[in-house]
N, C-alpha and C positions, 0 to 999 in steps of 0.2 A: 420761372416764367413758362419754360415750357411742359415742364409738369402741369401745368395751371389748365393751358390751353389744350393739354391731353385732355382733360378731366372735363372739360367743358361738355354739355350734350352734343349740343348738334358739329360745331367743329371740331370737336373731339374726334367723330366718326369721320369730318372730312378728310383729318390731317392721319390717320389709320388705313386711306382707303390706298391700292398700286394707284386704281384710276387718279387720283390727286397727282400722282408722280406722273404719270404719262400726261395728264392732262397740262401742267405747268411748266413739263420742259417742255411741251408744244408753245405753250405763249410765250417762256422764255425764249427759245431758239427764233421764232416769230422776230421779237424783241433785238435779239444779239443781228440778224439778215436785214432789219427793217432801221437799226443803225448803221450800218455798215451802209447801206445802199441810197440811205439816208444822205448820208455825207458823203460818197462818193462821187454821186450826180455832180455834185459843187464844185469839185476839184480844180477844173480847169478855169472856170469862173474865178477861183479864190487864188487860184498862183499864176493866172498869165493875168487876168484884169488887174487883180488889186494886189498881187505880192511881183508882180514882174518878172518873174523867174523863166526860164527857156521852157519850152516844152518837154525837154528831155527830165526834169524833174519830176514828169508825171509820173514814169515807170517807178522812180527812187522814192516815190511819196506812197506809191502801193507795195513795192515793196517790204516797206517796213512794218506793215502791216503783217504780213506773212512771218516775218521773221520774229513778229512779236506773239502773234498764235502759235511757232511751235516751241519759244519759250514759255509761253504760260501752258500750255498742253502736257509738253514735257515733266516738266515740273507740277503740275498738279496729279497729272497720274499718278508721277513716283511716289509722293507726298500721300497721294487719297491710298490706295495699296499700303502704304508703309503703316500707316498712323490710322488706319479702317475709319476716315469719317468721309462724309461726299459734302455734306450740309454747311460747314465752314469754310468748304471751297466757294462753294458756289456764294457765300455774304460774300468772300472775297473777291470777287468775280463781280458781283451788284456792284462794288463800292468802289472797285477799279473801273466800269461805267463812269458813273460817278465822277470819279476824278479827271477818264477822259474831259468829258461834258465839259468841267471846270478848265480843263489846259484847249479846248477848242474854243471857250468863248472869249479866253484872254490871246490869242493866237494875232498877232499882226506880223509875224517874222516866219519866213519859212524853216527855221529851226525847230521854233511851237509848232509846226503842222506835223512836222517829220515824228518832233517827241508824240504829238497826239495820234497822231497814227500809228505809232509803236505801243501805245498804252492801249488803246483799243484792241489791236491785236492780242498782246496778251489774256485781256480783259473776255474777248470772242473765245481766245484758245482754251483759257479755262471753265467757260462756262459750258462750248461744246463737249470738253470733255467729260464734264462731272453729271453733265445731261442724259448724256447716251447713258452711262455707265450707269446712273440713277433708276431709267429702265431697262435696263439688263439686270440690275438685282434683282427687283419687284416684280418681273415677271418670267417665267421660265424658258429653257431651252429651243431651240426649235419652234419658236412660236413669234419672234421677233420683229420678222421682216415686216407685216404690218402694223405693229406698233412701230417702227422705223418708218415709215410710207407715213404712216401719221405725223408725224413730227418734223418730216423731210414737207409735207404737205404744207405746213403753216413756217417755212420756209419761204416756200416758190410765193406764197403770197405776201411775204413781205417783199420778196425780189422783186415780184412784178409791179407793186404801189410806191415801191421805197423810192426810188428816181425820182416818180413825179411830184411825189410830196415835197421831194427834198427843194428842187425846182422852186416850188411853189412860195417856199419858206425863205429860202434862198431871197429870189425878188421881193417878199415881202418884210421881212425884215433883215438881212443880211446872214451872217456868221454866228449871229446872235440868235436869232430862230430856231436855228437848227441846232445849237448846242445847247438852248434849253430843254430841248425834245431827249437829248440824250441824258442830261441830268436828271430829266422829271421820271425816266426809264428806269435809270440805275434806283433811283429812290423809290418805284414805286417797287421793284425785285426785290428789295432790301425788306419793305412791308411785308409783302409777301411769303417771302422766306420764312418770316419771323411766326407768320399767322397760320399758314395753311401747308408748311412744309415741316414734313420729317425727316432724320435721316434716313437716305433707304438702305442704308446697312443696318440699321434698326428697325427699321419696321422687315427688313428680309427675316430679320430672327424672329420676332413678333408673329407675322404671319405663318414661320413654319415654309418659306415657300422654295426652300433650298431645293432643285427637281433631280429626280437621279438621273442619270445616263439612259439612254436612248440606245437602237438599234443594235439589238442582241446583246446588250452589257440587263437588259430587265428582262424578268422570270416574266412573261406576260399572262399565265398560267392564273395569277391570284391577284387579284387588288391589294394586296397585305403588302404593307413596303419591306416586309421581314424577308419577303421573297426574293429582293432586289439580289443581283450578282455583285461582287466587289468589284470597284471603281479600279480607274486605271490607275495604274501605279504611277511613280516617276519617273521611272525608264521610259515607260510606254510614252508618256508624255514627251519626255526630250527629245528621243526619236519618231516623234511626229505625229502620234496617236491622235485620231480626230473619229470622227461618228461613219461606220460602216454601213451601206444602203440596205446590209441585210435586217429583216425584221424588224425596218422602223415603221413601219406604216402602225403593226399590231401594238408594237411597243409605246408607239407615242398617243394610241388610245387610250391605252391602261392608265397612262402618265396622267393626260386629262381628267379621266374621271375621277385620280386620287388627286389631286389637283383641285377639282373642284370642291371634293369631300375636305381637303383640308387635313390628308394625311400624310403629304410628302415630306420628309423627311432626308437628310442625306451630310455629309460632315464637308469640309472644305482640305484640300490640300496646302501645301504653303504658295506663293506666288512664284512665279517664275521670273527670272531677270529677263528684264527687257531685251539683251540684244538674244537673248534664247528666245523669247518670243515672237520677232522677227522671222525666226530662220523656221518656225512652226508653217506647215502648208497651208494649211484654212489663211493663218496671221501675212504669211506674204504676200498669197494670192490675190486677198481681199485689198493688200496694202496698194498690188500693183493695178487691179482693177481702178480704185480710188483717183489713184495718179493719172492716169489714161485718162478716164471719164472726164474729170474737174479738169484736166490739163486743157483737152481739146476746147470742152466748154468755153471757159475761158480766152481759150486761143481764138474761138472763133465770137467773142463780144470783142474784142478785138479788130478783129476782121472784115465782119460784117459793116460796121458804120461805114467804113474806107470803099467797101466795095459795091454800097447802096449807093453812094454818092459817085464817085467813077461811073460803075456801068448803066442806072438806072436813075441816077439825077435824083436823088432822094437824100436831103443834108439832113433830114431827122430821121434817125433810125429809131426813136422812141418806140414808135407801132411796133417796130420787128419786135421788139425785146416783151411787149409786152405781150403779142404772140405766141412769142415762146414760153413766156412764163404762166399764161395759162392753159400752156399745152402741158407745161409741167406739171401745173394743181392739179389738172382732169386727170391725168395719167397715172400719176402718183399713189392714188388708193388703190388702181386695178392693180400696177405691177406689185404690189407689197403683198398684196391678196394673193396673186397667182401665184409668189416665190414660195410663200407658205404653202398654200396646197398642190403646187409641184413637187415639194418636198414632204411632204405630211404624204403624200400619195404613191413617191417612186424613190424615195432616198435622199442623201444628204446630196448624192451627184447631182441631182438635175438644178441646185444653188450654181453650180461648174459647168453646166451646161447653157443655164437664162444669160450668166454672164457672159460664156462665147460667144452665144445667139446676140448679146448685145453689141458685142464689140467688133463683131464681122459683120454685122447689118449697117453700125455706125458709119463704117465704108462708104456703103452703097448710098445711105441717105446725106453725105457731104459730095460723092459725084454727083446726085440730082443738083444740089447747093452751086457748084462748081459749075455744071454747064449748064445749068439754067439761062434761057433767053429773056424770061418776065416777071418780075419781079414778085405773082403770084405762084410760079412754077421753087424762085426760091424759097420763099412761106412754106409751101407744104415739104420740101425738104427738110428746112429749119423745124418742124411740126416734129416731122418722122423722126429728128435726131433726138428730140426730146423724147419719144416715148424709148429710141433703142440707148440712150444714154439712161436712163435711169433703170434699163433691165441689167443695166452692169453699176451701177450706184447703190441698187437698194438692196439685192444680193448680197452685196461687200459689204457695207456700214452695218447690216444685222449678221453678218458673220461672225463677227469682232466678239460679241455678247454670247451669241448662239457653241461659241467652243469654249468659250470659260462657263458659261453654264455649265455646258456638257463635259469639261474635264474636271470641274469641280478645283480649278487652281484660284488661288486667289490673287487675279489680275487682271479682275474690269477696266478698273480707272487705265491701267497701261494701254489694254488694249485698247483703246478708244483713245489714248495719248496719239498713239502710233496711225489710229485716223485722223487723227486733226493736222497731226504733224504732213502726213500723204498729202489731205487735201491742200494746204499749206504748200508743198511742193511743185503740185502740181499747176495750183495760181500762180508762183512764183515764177518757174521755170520755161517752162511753152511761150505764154506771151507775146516776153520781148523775141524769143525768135522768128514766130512767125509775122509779128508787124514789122521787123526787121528786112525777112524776104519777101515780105508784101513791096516794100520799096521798088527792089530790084527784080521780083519773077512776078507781080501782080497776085491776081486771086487765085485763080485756078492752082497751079503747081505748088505754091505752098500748102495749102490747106489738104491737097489729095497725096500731097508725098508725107505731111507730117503726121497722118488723120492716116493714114496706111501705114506707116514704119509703125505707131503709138499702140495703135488699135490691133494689128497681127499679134503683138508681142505679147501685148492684154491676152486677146484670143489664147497664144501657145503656153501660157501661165496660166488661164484656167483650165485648159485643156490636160495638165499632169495631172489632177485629183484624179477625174474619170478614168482616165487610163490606168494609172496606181492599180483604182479596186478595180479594174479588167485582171489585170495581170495578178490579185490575190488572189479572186475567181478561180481564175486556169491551175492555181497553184493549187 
């Protein structure tokens, strides 16, 4: 069958093309953020109206959620690395939708919700993972972060629509509504997959698009790939080898234009174990950036509804969120573009730089949050955190791709395990703390003490790369 669909004309050349792969983890990922937000709008409606349960079930019903993305994350990385396919993850990933859909629409017990909300998760964990890694085959090194911005892009827009629809659906036909929306989802990925999806570990071979090494590992002297330097070894690699700011500007010209001619060339290493790659610099840094960013976010949807209604008499905080979330969309293409040609421009560094810049500005724009008197003075803070949370989100998420490119190991799928699992963490963990000391210190001091302790530590973890190549410099 899929031989068949190769050979086809015209979808033959769809299912050949990266673009088809960038383009349908964008719809997917869309798809995976727009159920999720989907059904979570519902939550409180479905377990204090109609299932009777405390409030305090809320946290335990998102929870599981979490803990079922970095089971399916987990596990699909190891699995996609071990076994080299992406493309059987991801049916698997459709049809685990799917069988959500199926356990929320029979759901009248809060057991069924907890199991559905655990099968989602995993079902989210795997898909984000095998998504990212999908475009990190198909496309080359150091060129990521806006193909990331793209796909983080049709994200923020289901964030932003997913609530209200759910809402909508919700009052209009109940539980029932909204868990047809998730079945009709899972089925239509499933089509999809089948029609216009390749492996992109097959088509990476196919296209030739293996990219060498960057910044002074290429001869930039010849377009000839024969000129290429040898690839870092595994020494290099374990103790921490990552892409040096010397000579990448000249070197990742040459890369493009063999690139586009379609003569790159280059062989793979074996993959690295996961908890080694953890301890890799780019893999932590990006891990802890991830955690920070999503933690606070999170912390602060949280937050926000509780402190709209307290200080400014405002019981729907609907508007806020969907302020932010098209602060997200607008935002989103500029920062992925800029990370790019900050880095196409002055080295691997200034990726360790946008994110400090992120995480110390994060700061300043949750004080505005924090002592705002009017409830337009907190909007444009809420504004401002969106654009400096995602100068430390889109950095990180195309890091993950940008050094297994660049080391030539073979450990996509992990890498991008080890982001699902962060972001994962990061929803999980912050949270309940901060609604916790919302209780007892109100809005201000939580938010500027946990948004200052998260955010420094962010900052002094991006801030080792740069200093690192300072101190080889001197050397």
């Amino acid at each position: 069958m899929q031989g068949l669909l190769d050979r086809a004309p015209f979808l033959g050349k769809i299912r050949h093309s990266p673009h088809t792969i960038w383009a349908m983890a964008s719809i997917f990922l869309f798809i995976d953020t727009f159920i999720y937000s989907l059904t979570v709008a519902n939550l409180p409606d479905i377990l204090q109206d109609t299932m009777h349960v405390s409030e305090s079930s809320n946290g335990v019903v998102t929870a599981m959620f979490g803990i079922g993305a970095i089971f399916g994350g987990s596990i699909a990385g190891m699995l996609s690395d071990r076994l080299h396919f992406r493309w059987n993850l991801q049916l698997a990933a459709a049809l685990t939708y799917t069988t959500a859909g199926v356990v929320f629409y029979i759901s009248k017990h809060y057991y069924q919700l907890l199991l559905f909300r655990f099968i989602n998760g995993i079902a989210s964990g795997m898909a984000c993972t095998m998504l990212y890694s999908a475009v990190g085959d198909v496309y080359p090194a150091n060129l990521l972060g806006f193909k990331v911005a793209i796909v983080y892009f049709a994200n923020n827009i289901a964030y932003t629509i997913g609530p209200v629809v759910g809402e909508r659906l919700f009052d209009a036909d109940g539980i029932h509504g909204t868990s047809s929306i998730v079945i009709a989802f899972g089925i239509f990925e499933v089509v999809a997959l089948n029609l216009f999806i390749k492996d992109s570990l097959v088509l990476r071979k196919e296209l030739n698009l293996a990219e060498p090494p960057v910044g002074g590992l290429l001869d930039t002297s010849s377009n000839n790939p024969s000129s290429r330097k040898d690839y870092p070894t595994s020494d290099e690699i374990d103790g921490g080898f990552c892409p040096s700011p010397a000579g990448y500007s000249e070197a990742n010209s040459t890369t493009k234009a063999m690139r586009h001619a379609g003569q790159v060339a280059g062989s793979e290493q074996a993959g690295i174990p996961l908890w080694k790659l953890v301890l890799r610099l780019p893999v932590f840094v990006a891990i802890v950036a991830i955690v920070a960013s999503i933690g606070v976010q999170c912390t602060l949807e949280g937050l926000v509804p509780l402190h709209l209604d307290d200080k400014f008499g405002k019981s729907d905080s609907s508007m806020a969120f969907v302020i932010f979330g098209l602060a997200l969309t607008i935002f989103v293409p500029c920062v992925g573009s800029l990370s790019d040609w900050l880095i196409e421009k002055w080295g691997e560094s200034m990726r360790y730089y946008t994110m400090l810049f992120g995480s110390i500005a994060s700061i300043f724009t949750m004080l505005i949050m924090a002592l705002a008197n009017t409830y337009a003075v907190m909007m444009v803070g809420y504004v401002l955190f969106a654009f400096t949370n995602l100068c430390m989100v889109i950095p990180s998420q195309s890091a993950f791709g940008d050094f297994v490119n660049y080391t030539k190991v073979d450990s996509m799928a992990q890498s991008y395990a080890l982001s699902t699992v962060a972001w994962a963490i990061g929803a999980i963990a912050l949270p309940p703390i901060g609604t916790a000391l919302y209780s007892d210190y109100g809005f201000t001091k939580p938010l500027i003490g946990i948004s200052t302790a998260i955010c420094l530590f962010c900052a002094g973890a991006c801030a080792i790369y740069p200093i690192r190549e300072r101190m080889r410099g001197i050397k």
